[in-house]
C-alpha positions in Angstrom: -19.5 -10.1 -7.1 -19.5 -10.6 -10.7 -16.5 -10.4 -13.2 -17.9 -7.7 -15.0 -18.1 -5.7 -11.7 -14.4 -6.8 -10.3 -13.3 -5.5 -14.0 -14.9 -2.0 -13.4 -13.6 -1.7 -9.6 -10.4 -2.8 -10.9 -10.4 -0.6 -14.4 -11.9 2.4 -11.9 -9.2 1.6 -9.1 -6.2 1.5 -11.7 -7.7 4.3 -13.9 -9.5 6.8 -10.9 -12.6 7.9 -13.3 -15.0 11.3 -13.0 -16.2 10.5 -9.3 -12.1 11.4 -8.6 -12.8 15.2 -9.9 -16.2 16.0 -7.4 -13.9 16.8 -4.8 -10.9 17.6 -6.3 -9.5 20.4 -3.9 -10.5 17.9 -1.3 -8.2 15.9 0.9 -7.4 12.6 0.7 -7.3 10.1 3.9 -7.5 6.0 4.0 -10.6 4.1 5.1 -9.8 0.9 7.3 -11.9 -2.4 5.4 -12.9 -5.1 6.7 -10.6 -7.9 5.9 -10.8 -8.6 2.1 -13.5 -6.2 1.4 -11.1 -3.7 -0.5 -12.9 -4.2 -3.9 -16.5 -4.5 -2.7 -15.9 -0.9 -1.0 -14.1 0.6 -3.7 -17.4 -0.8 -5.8 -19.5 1.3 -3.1 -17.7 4.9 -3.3 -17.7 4.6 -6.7 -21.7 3.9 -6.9 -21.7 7.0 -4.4 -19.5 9.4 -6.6 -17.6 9.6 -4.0 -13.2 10.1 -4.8 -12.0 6.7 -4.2 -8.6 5.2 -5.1 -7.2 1.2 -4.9 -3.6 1.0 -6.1 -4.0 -2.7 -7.4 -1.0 -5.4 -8.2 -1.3 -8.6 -10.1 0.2 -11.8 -8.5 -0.1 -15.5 -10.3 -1.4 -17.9 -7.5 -1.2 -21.6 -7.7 -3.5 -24.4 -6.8 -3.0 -28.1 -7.3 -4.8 -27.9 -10.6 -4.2 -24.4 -12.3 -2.6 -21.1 -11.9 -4.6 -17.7 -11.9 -3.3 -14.2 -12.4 -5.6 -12.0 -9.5 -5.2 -8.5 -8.5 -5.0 -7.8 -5.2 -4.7 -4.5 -3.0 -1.3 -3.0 -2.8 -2.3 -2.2 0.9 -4.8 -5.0 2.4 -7.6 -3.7 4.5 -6.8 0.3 3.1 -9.1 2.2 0.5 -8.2 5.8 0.0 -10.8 8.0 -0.4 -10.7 12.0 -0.9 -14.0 13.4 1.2 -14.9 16.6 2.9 -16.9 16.9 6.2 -20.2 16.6 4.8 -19.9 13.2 2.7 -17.8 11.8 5.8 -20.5 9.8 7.8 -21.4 8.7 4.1 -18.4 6.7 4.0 -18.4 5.6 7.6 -22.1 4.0 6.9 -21.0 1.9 4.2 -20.7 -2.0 4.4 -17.3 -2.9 5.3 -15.6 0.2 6.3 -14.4 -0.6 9.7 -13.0 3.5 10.9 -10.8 6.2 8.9 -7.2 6.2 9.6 -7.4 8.7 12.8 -4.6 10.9 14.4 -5.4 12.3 18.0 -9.2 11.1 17.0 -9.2 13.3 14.3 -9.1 12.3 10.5 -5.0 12.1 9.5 -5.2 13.4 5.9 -2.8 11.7 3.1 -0.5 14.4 0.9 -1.6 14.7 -2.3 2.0 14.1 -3.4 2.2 10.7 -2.1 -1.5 9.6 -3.6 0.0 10.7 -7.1 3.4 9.2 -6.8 1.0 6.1 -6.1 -1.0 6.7 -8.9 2.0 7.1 -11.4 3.4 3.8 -10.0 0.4 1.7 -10.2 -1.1 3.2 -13.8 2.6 2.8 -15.6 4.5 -0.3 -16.9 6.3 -0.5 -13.2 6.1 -3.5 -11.4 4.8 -2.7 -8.3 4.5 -5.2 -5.3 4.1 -4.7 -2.0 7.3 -4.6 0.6 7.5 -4.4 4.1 8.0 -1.3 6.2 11.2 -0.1 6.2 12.4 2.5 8.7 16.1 3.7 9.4 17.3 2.2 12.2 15.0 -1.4 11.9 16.6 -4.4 12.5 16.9 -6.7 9.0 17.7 -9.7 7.9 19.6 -10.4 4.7 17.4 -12.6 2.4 19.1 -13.4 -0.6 22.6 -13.2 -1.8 25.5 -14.7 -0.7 25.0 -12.9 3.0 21.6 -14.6 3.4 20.9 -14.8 6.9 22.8 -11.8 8.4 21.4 -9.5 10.6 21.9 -6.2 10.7 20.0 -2.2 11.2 19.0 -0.8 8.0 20.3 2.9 7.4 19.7 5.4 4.5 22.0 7.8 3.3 21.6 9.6 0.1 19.3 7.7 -2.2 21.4 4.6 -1.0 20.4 1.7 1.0 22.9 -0.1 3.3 23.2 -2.1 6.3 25.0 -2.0 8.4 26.1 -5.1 10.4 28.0 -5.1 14.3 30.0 -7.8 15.8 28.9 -7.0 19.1 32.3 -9.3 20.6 34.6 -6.8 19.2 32.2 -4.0 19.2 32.9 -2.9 15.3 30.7 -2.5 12.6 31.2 -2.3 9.2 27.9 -0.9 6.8 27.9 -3.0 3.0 25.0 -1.1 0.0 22.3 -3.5 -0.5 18.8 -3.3 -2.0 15.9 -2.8 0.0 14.3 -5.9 -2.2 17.1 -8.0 -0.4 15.8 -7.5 3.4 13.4 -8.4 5.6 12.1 -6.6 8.7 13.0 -9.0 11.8 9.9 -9.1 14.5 
């Protein structure tokens, strides 16, 4: 792919263009890519004029001789695209798109709310990167900060992240704030 094209998927991605309004009361669900074929897809549905989205983040990568600033997909191997039934084998027949995201075989459709929140996020001056999973009651490990290392279940409670860590000799816990930046899931 050229670097005139990459620009336009990325400039279209970033900053959705007119092929975002064709279907604009319809929903919106996430295409499975092959591996690394996020851009080259997002390319296609655009050609189509078919509602695509790729939230994109910039990341500096080093080699030996030279440093790069790249985008790269928020979510690897996702492209979000807003289709009805009738342009939905259109999607499935283009070059890398593996399957839509399914729920009880059936296409699991995105809210609206949570495509725009993305949008806002990835069209502002916010640095957005992507961040592991995080569910109440995962196990985490502390990553940074003088309790780097300690393990604990990660627990939400009004717009405030803590952990909570147990001593399982004594059988007490105690729960500290920390931000969500400053764990890591533990397999």
């Amino acid at each position: 792919m050229h670097t005139a094209e990459l620009e336009e998927v990325r400039d279209t991605a970033r900053f959705p263009g007119q092929c975002d309004l064709i279907y604009s009361d319809a929903p919106w669900y996430a295409a499975y890519t092959c591996p690394r074929h996020e851009k080259y897809v997002a390319k296609q549905l655009i050609k189509r004029q078919i509602g695509s989205f790729l939230p994109l983040y910039s990341s500096v990568r080093r080699w030996k001789d030279r440093r790069k600033r790249i985008d790269l997909p928020l979510f690897p191997g996702y492209v979000f695209v807003q289709m009805t039934e009738r342009n939905r084998l259109d999607i499935l027949r283009l070059p890398g798109v593996v399957q839509l995201v399914c729920f009880q075989g059936k296409p699991a459709a995105i809210a609206p709310a949570e495509i725009e929140a993305l949008r806002r996020g990835t069209t502002g001056s916010l640095v957005v990167q992507p961040h592991p999973y995080l569910k109440e009651g995962r196990k985490v490990r502390i990553i940074s900060g003088p309790m780097a290392g300690t393990e604990g279940i990660f627990v939400r409670r009004k717009h405030q992240t803590r952990l909570v860590v147990s001593i399982s000799l004594i059988q007490r816990s105690v729960a500290m704030e920390i931000d969500e930046d400053d764990v890591e899931p533990v397999s």
